[in-house]
C-alpha positions as semicolon CSV with decimal commas, in nm:
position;residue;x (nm);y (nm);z (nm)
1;X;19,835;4,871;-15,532
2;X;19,658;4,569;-15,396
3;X;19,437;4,493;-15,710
4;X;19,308;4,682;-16,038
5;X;19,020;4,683;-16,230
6;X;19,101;4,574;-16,558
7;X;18,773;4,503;-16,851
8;X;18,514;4,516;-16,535
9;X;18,700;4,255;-16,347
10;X;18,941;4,265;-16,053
11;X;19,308;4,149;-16,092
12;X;19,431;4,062;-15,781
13;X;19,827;4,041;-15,697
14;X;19,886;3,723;-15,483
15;X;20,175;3,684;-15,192
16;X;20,348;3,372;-15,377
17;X;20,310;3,559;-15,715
18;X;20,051;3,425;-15,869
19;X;19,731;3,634;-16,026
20;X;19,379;3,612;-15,934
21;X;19,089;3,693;-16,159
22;X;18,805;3,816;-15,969
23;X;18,444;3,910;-16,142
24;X;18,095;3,952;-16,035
25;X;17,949;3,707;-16,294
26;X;17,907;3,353;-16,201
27;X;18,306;3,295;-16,280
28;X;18,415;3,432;-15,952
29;X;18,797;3,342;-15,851
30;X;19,033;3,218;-16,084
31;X;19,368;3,236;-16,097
32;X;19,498;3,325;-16,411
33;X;19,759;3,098;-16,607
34;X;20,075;3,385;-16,565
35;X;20,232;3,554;-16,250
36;X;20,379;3,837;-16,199
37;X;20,707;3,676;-16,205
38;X;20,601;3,560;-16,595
39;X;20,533;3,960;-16,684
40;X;20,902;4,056;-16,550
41;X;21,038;3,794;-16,701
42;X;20,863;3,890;-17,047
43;X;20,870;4,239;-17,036
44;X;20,871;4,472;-17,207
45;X;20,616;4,379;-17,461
46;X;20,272;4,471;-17,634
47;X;19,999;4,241;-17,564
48;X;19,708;4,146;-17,850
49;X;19,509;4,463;-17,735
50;X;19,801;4,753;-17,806
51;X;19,877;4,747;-17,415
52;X;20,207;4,824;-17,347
53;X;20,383;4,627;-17,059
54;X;20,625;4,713;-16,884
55;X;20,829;4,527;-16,562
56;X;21,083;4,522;-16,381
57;X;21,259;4,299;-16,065
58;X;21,454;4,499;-15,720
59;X;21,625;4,266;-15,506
60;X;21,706;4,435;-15,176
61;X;21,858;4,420;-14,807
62;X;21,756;4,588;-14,488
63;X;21,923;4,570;-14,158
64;X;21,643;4,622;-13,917
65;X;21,629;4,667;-13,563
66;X;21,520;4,338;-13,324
67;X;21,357;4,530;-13,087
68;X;21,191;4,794;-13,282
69;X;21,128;4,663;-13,647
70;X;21,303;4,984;-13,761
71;X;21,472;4,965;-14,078
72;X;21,788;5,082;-13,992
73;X;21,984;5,128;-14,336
74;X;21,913;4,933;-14,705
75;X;22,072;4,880;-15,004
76;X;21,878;4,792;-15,344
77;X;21,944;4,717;-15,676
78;X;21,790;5,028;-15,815
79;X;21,877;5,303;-15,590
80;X;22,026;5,610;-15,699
81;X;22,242;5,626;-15,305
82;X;22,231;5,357;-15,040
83;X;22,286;5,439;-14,676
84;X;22,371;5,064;-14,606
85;X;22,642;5,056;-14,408
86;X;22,805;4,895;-14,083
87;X;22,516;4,951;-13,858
88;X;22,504;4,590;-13,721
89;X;22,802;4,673;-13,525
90;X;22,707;4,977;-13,366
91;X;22,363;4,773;-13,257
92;X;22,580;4,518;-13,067
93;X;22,413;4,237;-13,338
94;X;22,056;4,293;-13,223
95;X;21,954;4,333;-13,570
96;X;21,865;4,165;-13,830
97;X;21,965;4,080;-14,222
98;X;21,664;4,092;-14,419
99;X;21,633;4,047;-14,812
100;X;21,383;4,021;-15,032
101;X;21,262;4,082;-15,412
102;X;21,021;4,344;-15,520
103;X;20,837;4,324;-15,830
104;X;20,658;4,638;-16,018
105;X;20,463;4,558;-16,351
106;X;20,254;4,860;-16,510
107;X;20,060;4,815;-16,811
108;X;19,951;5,131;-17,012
109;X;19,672;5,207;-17,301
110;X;19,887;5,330;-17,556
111;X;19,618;5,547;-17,741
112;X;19,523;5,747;-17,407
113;X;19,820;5,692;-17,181
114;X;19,626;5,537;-16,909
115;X;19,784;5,348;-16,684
116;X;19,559;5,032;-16,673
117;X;19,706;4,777;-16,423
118;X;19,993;4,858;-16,199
């Protein structure tokens, strides 16, 4: 999900990481003083309130199609199968190597299971 509302504000995942604070009041934007890459690095843990937090970090590689942007097989560091394989060949080399980290952070309410921020 793009942002969450979390205590009548809006938590806003950035691109380089980084988390925004957005509210209504006259406090706006601000970016908050830990990133996402802080919470994986942390988790799991219980925060002052009794939410529970918990992270974690998939690094991954896709061979994609030049042409088409298709992702042509992938291999990640949590997958159960992968169907990367020897593609690139077959494609004459008009693909490309593409990897990339994904990061998932969920934080639940203990007392009503409630997923509050994901």
């Amino acid at each position: 999900q793009n942002q969450s509302v979390f205590q009548g504000t809006v938590i806003i995942p950035n691109t380089d990481g980084s988390l925004l604070l957005f509210s209504q009041d006259e406090a706006g934007l601000q970016r908050l003083p830990i990133t996402v890459h802080d919470l994986v690095e942390h988790s799991p843990f219980v925060a002052d309130d009794g939410t529970v937090y918990v992270a974690q970090k998939t690094s991954r590689f896709m061979l994609v199609d030049r042409a088409s942007g298709e992702v042509l097989s992938e291999v990640a560091s949590d997958a159960a199968t992968d169907t990367f394989n020897d593609l690139g060949r077959q494609h004459g080399g008009a693909t490309l190597l593409i990897g990339r980290y994904e990061y998932l952070v969920k934080a639940v309410d203990p007392r009503t299971q409630d997923k509050t921020w994901s």
